[in-house]
N, C-alpha and C positions, 0 to 999 in steps of 0.2 A: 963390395961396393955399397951397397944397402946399408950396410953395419956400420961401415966409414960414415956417410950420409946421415945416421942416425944418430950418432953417438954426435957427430958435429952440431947435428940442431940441437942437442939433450943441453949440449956443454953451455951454448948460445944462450937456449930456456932457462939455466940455471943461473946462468951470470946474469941475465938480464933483468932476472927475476932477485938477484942479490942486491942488484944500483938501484930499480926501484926500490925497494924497501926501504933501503938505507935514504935516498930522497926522501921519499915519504914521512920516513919518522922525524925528521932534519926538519920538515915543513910542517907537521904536526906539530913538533914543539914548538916553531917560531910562533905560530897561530897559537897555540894556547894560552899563553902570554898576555897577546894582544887580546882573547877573548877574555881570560881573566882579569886583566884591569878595565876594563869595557864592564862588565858585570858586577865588579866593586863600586865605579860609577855610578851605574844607574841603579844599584839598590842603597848606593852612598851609605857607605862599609865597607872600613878600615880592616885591609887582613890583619896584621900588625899589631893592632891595639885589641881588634875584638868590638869595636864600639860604631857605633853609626855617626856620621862626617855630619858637620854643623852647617853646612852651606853644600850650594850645588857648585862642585869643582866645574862643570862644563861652560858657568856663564863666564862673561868677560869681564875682565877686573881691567880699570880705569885707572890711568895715570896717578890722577889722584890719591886714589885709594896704596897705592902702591910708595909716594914718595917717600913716607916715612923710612921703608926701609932701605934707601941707600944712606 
């Protein structure tokens, strides 16, 4: 009866211990994404190019500024 009881919480501990992880890494990667283009921002640097960005992408760009390109 013990053995049964123990072997059923081991099974429980191990699965449950499999969905976390696998969560876990799922949401790691989301987030690292978002922390690394967050950090390309604020040090403004292009992974891509290798080079530092001419303007600060965070302000807000104006109608104006914009019409040309339609």
């Amino acid at each position: 009866m013990v053995l049964i009881i123990l072997v059923t919480f081991t099974m429980g501990y191990w699965l449950g211990r499999k969905i976390g992880r696998r969560q876990g890494l799922e949401q790691g990667l989301k987030q690292a994404v978002f922390k690394f283009k967050a950090d390309c921002l604020k040090k403004q640097f292009c992974p891509i190019c290798c080079r530092r960005l001419k303007q600060d992408l965070a302000t807000t760009v104006t109608k104006e500024q914009t019409e040309h390109l339609i």
